[in-house]
C-alpha positions as CSV (number, residue, x, y, z in Angstrom):
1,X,24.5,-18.3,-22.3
2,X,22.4,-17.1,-25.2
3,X,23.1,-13.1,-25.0
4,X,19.9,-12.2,-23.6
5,X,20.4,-8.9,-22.1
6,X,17.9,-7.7,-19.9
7,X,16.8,-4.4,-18.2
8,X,17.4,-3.6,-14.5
9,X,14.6,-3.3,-11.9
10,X,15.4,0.5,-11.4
11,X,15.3,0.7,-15.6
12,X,12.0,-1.2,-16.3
13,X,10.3,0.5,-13.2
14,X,11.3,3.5,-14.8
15,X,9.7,2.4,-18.2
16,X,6.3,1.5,-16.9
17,X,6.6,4.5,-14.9
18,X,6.8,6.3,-17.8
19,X,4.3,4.5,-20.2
20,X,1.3,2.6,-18.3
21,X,-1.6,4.0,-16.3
22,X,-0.5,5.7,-13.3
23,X,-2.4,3.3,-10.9
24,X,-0.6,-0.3,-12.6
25,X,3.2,1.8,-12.4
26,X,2.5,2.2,-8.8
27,X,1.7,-1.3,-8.0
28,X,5.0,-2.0,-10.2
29,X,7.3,0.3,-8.3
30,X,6.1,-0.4,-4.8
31,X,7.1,-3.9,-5.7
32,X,10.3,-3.0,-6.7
33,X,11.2,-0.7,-4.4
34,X,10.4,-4.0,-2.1
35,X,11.7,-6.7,-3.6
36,X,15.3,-4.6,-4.5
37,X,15.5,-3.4,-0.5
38,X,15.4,-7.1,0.5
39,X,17.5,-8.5,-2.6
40,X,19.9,-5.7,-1.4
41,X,19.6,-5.5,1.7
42,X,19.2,-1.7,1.2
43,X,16.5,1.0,2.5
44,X,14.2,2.6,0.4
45,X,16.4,5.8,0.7
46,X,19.2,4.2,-1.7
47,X,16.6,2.5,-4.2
48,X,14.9,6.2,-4.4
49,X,17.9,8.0,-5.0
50,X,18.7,5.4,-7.7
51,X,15.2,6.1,-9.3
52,X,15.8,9.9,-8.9
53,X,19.0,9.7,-10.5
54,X,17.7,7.7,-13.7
55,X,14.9,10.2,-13.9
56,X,17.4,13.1,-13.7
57,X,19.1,11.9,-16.9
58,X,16.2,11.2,-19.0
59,X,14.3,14.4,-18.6
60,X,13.5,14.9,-22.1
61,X,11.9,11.2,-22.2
62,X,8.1,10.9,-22.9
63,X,6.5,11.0,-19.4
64,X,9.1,12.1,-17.3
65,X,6.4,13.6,-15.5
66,X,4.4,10.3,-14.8
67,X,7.9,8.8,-13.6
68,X,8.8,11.0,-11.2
69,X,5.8,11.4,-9.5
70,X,5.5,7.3,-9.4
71,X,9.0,7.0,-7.8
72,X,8.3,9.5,-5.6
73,X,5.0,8.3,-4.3
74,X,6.4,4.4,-4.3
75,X,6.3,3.0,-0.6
76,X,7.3,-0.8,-0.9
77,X,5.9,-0.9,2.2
78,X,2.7,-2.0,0.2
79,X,2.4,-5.4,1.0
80,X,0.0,-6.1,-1.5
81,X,-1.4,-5.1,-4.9
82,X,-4.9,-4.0,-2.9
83,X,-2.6,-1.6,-0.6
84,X,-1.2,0.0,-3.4
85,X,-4.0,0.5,-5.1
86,X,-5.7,2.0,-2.0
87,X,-2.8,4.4,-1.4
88,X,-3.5,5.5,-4.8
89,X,-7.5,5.9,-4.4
90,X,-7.0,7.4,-1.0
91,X,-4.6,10.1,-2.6
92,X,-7.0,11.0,-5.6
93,X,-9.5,11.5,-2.6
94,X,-7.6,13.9,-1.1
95,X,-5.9,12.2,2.0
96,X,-2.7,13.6,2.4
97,X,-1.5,12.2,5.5
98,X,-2.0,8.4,4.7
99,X,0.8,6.6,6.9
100,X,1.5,2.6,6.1
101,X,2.0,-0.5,8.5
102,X,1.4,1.4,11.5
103,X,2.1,-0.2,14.5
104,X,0.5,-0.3,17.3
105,X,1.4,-2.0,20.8
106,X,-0.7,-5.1,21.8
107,X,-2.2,-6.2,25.1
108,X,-0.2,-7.3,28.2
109,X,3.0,-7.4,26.1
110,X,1.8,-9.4,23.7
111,X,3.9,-8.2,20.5
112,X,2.5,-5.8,17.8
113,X,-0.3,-4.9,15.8
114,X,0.0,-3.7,12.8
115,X,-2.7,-1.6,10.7
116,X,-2.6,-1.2,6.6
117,X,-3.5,2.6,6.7
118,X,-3.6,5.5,9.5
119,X,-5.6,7.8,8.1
120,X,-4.3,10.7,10.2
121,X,-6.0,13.3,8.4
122,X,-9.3,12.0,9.5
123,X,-8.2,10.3,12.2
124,X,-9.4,7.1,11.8
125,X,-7.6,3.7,10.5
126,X,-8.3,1.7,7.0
127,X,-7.8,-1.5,6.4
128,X,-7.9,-3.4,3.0
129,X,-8.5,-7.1,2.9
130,X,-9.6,-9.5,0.3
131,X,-12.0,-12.9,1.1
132,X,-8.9,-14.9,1.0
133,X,-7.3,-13.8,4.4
134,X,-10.5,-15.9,5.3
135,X,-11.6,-18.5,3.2
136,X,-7.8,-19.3,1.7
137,X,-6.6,-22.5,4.2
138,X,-2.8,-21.8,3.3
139,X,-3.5,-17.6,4.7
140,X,-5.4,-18.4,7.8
141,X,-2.2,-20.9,8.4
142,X,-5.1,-23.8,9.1
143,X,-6.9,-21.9,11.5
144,X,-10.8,-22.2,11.1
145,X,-12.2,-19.5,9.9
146,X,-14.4,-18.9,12.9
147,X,-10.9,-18.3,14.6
148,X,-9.6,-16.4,12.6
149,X,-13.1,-13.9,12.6
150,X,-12.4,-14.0,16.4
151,X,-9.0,-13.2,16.5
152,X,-9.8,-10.5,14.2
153,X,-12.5,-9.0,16.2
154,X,-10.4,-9.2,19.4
155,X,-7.3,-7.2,17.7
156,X,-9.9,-4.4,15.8
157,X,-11.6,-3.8,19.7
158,X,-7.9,-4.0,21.1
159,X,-6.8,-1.1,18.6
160,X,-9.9,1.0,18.6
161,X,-10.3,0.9,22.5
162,X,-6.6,1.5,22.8
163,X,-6.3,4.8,20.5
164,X,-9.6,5.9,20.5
165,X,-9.5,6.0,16.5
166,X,-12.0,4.2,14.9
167,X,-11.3,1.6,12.3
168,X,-12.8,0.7,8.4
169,X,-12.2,-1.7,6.3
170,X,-12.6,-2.1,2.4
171,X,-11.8,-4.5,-0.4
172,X,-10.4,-4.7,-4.3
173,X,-14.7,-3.8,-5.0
174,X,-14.1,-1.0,-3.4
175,X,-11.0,0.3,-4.9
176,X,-12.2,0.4,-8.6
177,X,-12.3,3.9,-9.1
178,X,-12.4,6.9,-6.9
179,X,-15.7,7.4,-7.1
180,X,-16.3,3.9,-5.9
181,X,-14.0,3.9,-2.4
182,X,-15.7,7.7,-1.7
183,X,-18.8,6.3,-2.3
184,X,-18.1,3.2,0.4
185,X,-15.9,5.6,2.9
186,X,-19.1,8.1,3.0
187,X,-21.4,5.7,3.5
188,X,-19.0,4.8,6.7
189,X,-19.1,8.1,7.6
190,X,-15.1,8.9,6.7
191,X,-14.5,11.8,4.4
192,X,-11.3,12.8,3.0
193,X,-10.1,16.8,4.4
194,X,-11.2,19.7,3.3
């Protein structure tokens, strides 16, 4: 042992929270609100009342602000960098009511579905995918990638037909800036409330 001392996840989170751009915190502290409920073995409950705490006795630190409005808007139900930073997008866009992993019952009794976004506020779905859940041969578990468009297909008919919502889908182009996922949701016909 060298003395090497190093921060906690609840202290660094804290610290990015607190210093970076809102958008890379968020990614950081859905991760870590992720990773410490399954090192734990935890619910998100305990890891935000851990966050809320530390925030609660450093509110004269530099971007208190930032932090607690990061830990509160952390969901590590994010699975993925893209989800995060679509939960943020969505939010500057004025969705309010932006649910995550929502899921929703197969056919004949086949298991679940499960959807990135509901977008209950416009009452549609969203989903966020990059190329790799179809070209990457380690994601598509070996499946060609003509099965895998199939299967696809077969689950997005299954889900609109089933809840009469319609469903959209963007990528990490699309998620850039706000002005770049509004610009690709209009053009889809979805708009955020009013």
């Amino acid at each position: 042992m060298n003395g090497i001392r190093c921060t906690s996840l609840a202290r660094t989170v804290f610290d990015v929270a607190r210093t970076m751009a809102p958008e890379a915190a968020l990614v950081m502290a859905d991760r870590a609100e992720r990773i410490w409920c399954d090192r734990t073995g935890r619910g998100p409950d305990d890891w935000r009342r851990a966050m809320a705490t530390r925030i609660a006795g450093a509110e004269a630190a530099r971007g208190i602000r930032r932090a607690r409005w990061v830990a509160g808007f952390a969901d590590g139900r994010s699975e993925s960098t893209l989800e995060s930073m679509s939960r943020f997008r969505l939010h500057q866009l004025g969705f309010r009511s932006v649910r995550l992993q929502v899921p929703i019952a197969g056919p004949r009794g086949a298991g679940w579905y499960r959807v990135d976004f509901g977008l209950d506020d416009a009452d549609a779905w969203g989903e966020c995918d990059g190329a790799g859940k179809y070209l990457d041969t380690e994601l598509r578990s070996a499946r060609s990638v003509e099965h895998v468009i199939l299967d696809e297909k077969r689950r997005e008919d299954w889900i609109r037909g089933t809840t009469g919502r319609r469903l959209v889908r963007w990528e990490a182009r699309h998620v850039t800036s706000p002005a770049t996922l509004a610009a690709h949701l209009s053009a889809l016909n979805l708009h955020p409330p009013r």
